[in-house]
N, C-alpha and C positions, 0 to 999 in steps of 0.2 A: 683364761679358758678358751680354748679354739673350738669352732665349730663342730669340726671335723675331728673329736675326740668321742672316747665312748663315755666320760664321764658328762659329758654337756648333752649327750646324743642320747643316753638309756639313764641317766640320773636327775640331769639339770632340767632342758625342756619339758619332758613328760610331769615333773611332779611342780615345777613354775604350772607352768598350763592348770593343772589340776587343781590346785590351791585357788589358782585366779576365776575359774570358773566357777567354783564352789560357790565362794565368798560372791560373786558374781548374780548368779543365782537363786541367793538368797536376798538378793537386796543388797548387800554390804560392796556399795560401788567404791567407795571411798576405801575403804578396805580394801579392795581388789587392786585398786592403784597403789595403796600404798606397799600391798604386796609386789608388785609388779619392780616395785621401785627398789625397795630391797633386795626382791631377785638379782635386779640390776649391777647394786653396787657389790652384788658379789659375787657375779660374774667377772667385774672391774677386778677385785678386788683380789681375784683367784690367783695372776700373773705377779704382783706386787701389793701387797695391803698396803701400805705406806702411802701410794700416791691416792688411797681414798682421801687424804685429808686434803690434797690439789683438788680431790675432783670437785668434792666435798666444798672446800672455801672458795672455788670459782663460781657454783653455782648460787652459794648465798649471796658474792661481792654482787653478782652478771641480777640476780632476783633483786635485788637491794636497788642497784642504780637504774635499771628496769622501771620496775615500780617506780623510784620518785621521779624519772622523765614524765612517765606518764601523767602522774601524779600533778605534776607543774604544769604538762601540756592541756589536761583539762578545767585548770586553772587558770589559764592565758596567764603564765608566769611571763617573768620577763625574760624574750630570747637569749638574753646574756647569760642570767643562770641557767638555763637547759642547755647552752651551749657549752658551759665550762662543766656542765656534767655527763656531756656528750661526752665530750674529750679526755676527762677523767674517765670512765666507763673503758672508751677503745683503749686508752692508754697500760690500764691494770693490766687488759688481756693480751695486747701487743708484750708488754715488757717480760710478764711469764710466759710467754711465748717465743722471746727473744731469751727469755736467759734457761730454757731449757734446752732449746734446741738449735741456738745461735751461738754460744757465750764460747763455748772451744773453739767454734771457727773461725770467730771474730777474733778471739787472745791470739791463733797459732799465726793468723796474716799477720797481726801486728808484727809478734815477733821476727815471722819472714821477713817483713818489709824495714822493723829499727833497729832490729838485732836485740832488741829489751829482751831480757832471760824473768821470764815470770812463767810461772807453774800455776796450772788450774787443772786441778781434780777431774777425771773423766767425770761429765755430769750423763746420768742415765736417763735418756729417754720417757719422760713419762708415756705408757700406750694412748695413743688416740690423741693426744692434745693438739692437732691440728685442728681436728673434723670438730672438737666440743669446741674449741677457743672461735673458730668461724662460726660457729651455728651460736653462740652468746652472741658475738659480735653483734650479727645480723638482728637479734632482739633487742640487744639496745639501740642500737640504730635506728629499726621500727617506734621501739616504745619516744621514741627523739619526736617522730613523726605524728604519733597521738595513732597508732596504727593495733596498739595492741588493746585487749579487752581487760577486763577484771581476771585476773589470774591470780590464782592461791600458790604457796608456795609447792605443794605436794605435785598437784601437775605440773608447775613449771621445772620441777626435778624428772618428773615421767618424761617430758620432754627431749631435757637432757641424754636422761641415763637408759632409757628403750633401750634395752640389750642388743636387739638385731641390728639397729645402726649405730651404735656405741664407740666400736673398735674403730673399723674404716669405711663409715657413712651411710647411705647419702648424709650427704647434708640437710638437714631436714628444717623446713621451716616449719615456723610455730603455728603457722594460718594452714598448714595440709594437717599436719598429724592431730592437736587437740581438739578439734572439731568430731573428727573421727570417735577418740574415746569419753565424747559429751553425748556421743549416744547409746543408747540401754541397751539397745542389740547387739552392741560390741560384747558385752557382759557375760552371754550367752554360748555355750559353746555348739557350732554350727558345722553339719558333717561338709557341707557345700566346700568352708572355708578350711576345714582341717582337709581333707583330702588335696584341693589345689593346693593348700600351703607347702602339705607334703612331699607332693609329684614336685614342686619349683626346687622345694628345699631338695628334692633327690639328688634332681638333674643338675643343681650346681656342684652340691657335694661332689657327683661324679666326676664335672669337668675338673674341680681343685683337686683331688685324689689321682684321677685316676690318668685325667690328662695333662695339667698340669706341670705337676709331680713325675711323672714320668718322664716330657721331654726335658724337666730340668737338667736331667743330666749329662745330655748331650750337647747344652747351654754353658752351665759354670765350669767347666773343666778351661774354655776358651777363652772367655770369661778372665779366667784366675792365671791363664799365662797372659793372655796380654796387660793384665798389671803386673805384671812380674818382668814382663818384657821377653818372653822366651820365645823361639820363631812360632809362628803361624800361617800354615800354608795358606792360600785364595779360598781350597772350597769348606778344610775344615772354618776360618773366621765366616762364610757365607752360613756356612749351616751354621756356628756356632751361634749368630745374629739372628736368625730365621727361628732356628731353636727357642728361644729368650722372646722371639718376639710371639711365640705361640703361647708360651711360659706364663706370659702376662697377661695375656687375652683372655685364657681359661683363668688365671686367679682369680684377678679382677669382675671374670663374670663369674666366673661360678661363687665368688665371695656375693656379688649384688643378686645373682639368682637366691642365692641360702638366706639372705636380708628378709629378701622382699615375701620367700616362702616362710617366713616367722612369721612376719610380719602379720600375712596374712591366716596365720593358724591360729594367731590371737585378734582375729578381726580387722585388722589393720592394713592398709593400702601403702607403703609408703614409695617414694619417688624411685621411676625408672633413673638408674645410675648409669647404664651403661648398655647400646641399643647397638652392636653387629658396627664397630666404627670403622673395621678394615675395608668395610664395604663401600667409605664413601668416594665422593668423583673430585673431592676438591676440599683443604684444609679447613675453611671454615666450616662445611657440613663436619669434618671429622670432630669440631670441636661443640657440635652438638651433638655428638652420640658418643665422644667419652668424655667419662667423669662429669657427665651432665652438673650433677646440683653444682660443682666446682666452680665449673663454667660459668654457670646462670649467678652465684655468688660474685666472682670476679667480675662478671659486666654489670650486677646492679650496684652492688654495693662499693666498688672503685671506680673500674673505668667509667661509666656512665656520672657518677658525680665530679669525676675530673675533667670530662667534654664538654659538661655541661654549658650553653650558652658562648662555646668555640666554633667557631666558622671555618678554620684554616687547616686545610686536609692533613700539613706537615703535623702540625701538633696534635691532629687528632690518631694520623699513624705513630709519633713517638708515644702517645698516652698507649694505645695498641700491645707496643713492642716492652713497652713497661711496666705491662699487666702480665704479659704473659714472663718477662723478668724475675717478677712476685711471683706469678704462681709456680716457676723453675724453683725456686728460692724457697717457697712452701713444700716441698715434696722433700727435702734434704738441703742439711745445709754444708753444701758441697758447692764448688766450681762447676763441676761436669751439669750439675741442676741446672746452676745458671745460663748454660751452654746452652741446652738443652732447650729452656723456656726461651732463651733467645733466637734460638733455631726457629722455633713456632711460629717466635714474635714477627719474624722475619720471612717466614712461612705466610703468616696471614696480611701481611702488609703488601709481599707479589702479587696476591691473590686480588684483594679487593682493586689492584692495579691494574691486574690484567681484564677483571671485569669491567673496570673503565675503559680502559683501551679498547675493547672487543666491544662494548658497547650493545650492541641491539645483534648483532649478529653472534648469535649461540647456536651452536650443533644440538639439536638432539640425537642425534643418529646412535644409534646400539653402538657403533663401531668409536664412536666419540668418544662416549661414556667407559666403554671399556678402555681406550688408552687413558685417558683421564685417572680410573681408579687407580690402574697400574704404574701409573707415576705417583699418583699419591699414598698409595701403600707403601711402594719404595722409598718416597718421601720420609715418610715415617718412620721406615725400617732403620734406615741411617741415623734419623734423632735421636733411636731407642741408645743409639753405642754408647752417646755421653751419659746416657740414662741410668746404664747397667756399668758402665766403668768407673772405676774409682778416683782415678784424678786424667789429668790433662794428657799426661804421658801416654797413661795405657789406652783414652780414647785415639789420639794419635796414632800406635801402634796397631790400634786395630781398625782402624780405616783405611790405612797404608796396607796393613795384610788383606782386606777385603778387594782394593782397587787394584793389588799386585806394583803402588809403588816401590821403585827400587828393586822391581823384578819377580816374578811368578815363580811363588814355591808351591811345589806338589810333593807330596811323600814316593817315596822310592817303589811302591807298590804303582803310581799312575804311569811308571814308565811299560807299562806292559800296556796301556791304551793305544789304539792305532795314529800312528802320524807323531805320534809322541816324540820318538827318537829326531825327526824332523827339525819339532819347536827346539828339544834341548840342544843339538847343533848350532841349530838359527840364534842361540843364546836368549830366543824368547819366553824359555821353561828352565827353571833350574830344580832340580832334581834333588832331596836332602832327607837324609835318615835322619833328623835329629825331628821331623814331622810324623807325627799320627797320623794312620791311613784315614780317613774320614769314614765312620762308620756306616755299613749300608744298613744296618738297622735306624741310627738315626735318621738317614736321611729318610729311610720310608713314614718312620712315627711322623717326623716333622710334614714332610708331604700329605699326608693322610689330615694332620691337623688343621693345616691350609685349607682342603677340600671341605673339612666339614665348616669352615670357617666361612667361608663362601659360599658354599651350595646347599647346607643344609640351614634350615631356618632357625634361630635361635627360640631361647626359651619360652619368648613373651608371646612368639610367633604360634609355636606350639599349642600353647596353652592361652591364645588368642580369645577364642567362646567361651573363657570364664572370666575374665579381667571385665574389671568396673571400667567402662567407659568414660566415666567421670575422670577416671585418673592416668589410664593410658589410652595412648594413640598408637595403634600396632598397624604398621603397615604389609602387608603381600609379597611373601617371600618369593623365591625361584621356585620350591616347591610347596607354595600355599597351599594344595590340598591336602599335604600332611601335616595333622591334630592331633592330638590328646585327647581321645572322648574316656568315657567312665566307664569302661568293657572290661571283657575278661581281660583277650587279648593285652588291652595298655594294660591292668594291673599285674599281669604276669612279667611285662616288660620292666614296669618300674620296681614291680619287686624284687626280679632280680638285679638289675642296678645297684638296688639298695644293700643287698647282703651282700655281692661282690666287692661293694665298695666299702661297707663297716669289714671285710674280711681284714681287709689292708689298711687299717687306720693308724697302726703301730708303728709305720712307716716315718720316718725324720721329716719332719714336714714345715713351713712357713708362709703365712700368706705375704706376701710382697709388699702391699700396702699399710699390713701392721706398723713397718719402720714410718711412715708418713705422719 
């Protein structure tokens, strides 16, 4: 069940809520969770019933070996057995992990690489078993450390199965969110939290629907010849990358805006996922403002135990370059991923370098920061090809059509630009009808996305004066004085968003991060 449907939007939320609040209400907390958790699994359960029984027997194995860490840890058992139960624990989750979403990639190299003719079944995807398989992880891990409390099995499923981060995250630790529904106020239903949850939940739905969804199409057309390998002029692959890179910014946020607005309409706080990252001046900042919980998992739960007590900068940048590897490697298991995360990994290993080098002398100068961004946006831009491309060939193809290796194609409509006729003599433009004119409506959507991507403050920014301080830190956009108060004015704005946006919900739709 997606979000952005009307059976989840006028069916599913409103009568989840209503039930939970009831029961709530009356006292019947336990009840209310357990309904909560239900909802859950059939929300899961809507896309595929079949993988309830994965989701189903990961969460008993992950509660099961949980509990006896802990169990052992408050027994000063002997580190030997917490440790072969540590490892048994990662292990279960690693290997279903590995054989749902590794097992084809792995068989078809072999094959490439021995010639062995062996056939394996397309295995399908379970939804979501990255984001649940990391967030178990990180509970046994904790419970290893003596970090978790008395947990019952029913919350330690709420945990899990919270519908708003279910599908594609955050990644939610067990020390943010059960705290949260240990308190009686949660229970209650509250205009304060239903209206912000609302307006959050609007404004992402909009960005996924309306902006999204829209430049997509000026994206996978591009997209889908350079795996095919069919020409591509310089500015259609520009836009087509620009395109794609707007594509992912609005899913992505406006998926963790819709999260976090559930979240909160059932009392709930859960973790900023993803904070305006086009904006940053340098890869590491970018890699706190996307995909945050991802992030913060990657550095506590690996690379930080694999530094641990390492002095020697080289091994601490290959531990670096080989997290970010894993995490190319987690997002699909494809080549172009591992490209991808290696691109990062290699991205952040200049970076902490060049901060050595430069040492004590840092610009802050406006004019600094802005070249800064602007290479680091581009930075990114370029990582996104292996990102969105399907194998090696087609990222190839389409970085050769973006930098005009092998010569500048324009479609036959640019030879009417001034100077034109010039370049195509000078043999520095080549001129081919077998290219699409680059569309001037894409390029405006995609420019207009850019600007509000930049200059317009994001969600959290908006909606700044009602977020719990406790759980976010929203810093001062370009245009800080525009908010979100509780006026006519805003609710005429967000109403209309909202029915414009439910107008068009029958539209062919996907969120990006679902495949993860």
């Amino acid at each position: 069940m997606l979000f952005n449907s009307y059976e989840f939007i006028l069916a599913f939320l409103p009568l989840t809520a209503l039930i939970f609040f009831l029961l709530g209400r009356k006292g019947f907390f336990q009840g209310a969770i357990a309904w909560l958790v239900c909802a859950s699994l059939f929300f899961y359960g809507w896309w595929e019933p079949k993988y309830l029984v994965l989701l189903c027997g990961s969460i008993a194995v992950n509660f099961l070996v949980g509990s006896s860490l802990q169990r052992l840890h408050n027994r000063d058992a002997k580190l030997s057995y917490r440790k072969w139960l540590l490892t048994l624990g990662i292990a279960l989750n690693v290997v279903t992990l590995g054989y749902f979403k590794y097992a084809n990639f792995i068989v078809d190299n072999i094959q490439n690489i021995t010639g062995i003719d062996y056939h394996l079944d397309k295995i399908i995807l379970p939804l979501a078993i990255s984001f649940f398989t990391f967030q178990q992880i990180a509970f046994v891990v904790d419970a290893y450390k003596g970090q978790i409390k008395d947990l019952s099995l029913l919350h330690y499923c709420l945990f899990v199965t919270f519908f708003p981060q279910l599908i594609a995250g955050p990644i939610v630790h067990h020390s943010y969110v059960l705290p949260q529904f240990a308190k009686p106020e949660t229970f209650s239903p509250r205009v304060r939290n239903i209206v912000i949850g609302f307006v959050i939940f609007t404004l992402g739905l909009f960005k996924k629907v309306m902006l999204a969804d829209s430049v997509s199409v000026y994206a996978t057309p591009v997209f889908d010849m350079a795996n095919s390998g069919g020409e591509i002029g310089m500015a259609s692959a520009w836009l087509g990358v620009l395109a794609y890179t707007c594509q992912l910014y609005f899913d992505f946020s406006g998926y963790s805006d819709m999260a976090i607005g559930l979240g909160r309409i059932f009392g709930i706080s859960l973790p900023l996922n993803f904070n305006s990252p086009y904006k940053s001046v340098n890869i590491i900042e970018f890699w706190t403002r996307w995909h945050i919980t991802l992030s913060q998992f990657l550095r506590g739960y690996l690379y930080y135990p694999m530094v641990l007590g390492r002095s020697s900068t080289t091994l601490l940048y290959m531990a670096l370059v080989f997290v970010m590897l894993l995490g190319g490697l987690w997002h699909g298991a494809g080549w172009t991923y591992i490209i991808w995360g290696g691109i990062h990994g290699l991205y952040l290993v200049a970076n902490y370098l060049w901060r050595t080098l430069r040492g004590a002398r840092r610009s802050h100068t406006s004019l600094a920061r802005f070249g800064a961004g602007v290479l680091t946006f581009f930075a990114v831009v370029i990582s996104l090809v292996p990102f969105r491309t399907e194998s090696i060939a087609g990222t190839i193809h389409m970085l050769r059509s973006m930098f005009g290796i092998g010569g500048i194609q324009l479609p036959l409509q640019a030879g009417n630009l001034p100077f034109m006729n010039h370049l195509v003599d000078s043999n520095i433009v080549e001129l081919s009808g077998n290219l699409a004119a680059t569309p001037a409506a894409g390029i405006a959507l995609t420019a207009a996305l850019l600007a509000i991507i930049f200059l317009w403050p994001n969600t959290q920014q908006l909606v700044r004066n009602f977020l719990d301080t406790k759980y976010y830190r929203v810093e001062a956009g370009l245009l800080h004085q525009v908010t979100w108060k509780p006026n006519l004015a805003w609710a005429i704005i967000i109403g209309l968003i909202f029915i414009s946006t439910i107008m068009v919900l029958d539209r062919p739709t996907e969120f990006l991060y679902f495949q993860f």
